[in-house]
C-alpha positions, -999 to +999 in steps of 0.1 A: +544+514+725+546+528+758+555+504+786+570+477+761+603+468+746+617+488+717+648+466+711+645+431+716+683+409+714+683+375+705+706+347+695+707+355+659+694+392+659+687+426+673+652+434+665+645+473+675+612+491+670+630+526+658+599+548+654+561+543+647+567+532+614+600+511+615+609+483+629+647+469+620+665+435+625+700+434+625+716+397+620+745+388+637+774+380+621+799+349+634+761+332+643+746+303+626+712+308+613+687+281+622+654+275+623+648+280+661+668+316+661+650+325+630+616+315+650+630+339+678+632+369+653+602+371+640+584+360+674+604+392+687+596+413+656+555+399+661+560+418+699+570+449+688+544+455+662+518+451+683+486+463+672+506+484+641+517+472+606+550+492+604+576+484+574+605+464+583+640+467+570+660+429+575+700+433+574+721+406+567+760+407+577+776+401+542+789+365+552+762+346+569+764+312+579+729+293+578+714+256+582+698+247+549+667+241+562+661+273+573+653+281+530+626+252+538+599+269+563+578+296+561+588+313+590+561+339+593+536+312+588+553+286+612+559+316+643+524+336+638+544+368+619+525+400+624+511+420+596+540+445+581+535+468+552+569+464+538+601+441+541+626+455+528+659+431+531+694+439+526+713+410+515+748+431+518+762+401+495+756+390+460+748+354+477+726+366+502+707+386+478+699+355+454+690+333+486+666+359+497+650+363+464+645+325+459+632+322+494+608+347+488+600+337+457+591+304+473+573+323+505+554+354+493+547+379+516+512+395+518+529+427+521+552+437+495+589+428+494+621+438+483+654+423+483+685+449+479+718+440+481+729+470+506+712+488+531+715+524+518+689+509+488+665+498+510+665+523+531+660+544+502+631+525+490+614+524+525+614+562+527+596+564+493+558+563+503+539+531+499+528+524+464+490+526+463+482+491+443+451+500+421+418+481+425+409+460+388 
């Protein structure tokens, strides 16, 4: 990491890189989520991993405002996403929380994925160690 950003501010988003293992992105709130800002996050979060597959931990403000397209497009896919263990996403709203989990239901993650409804959870859950998935 040395010699490159640790926090990277967009439109929609703070995207920081707060230790070796941790990367977090904060959403705005009073911003309208579109496809183009989401593109922006995840290009910022792909420069901060660099060559590492930290976890991630996504916060949502509790009232989000969002195109509905942006439920339509594999973001990852779409903006060349780099390879992070875990996503853990903190919907901070009952709404947010179903949205997330249909999105990802729709948009799996290679790594594995969590949707929580506050931040204190996921946080929680990232700490845990990773779950060693056994081999059939």
């Amino acid at each position: 990491m040395n010699g490159h950003p640790s926090l990277i501010d967009t439109a929609t988003a703070t995207v920081e890189r707060v230790s070796a293992e941790l990367i977090e992105v904060r959403f705005k709130p009073d911003v309208k989520l579109d496809v183009e800002g989401i593109g922006e996050v995840v290009s910022a979060k792909r420069t901060l991993c660099g060559v590492d597959s930290p976890d991630v931990l996504a916060v949502m403000p509790p009232e989000v405002d969002f195109e509905l397209n942006v439920l339509n497009v594999d973001h990852s896919k779409a903006n060349g996403g780099c390879p992070t263990r875990r996503l853990a996403f903190a919907g901070q709203s009952a709404l947010n929380e179903r949205l997330a989990n249909l999105y990802f239901s729709y948009f799996p993650r290679h790594g594995e994925t969590r949707v929580f409804n506050d931040e204190r959870e996921a946080r929680q859950w990232l700490d845990q160690p990773a779950e060693v998935v056994p081999v059939p």
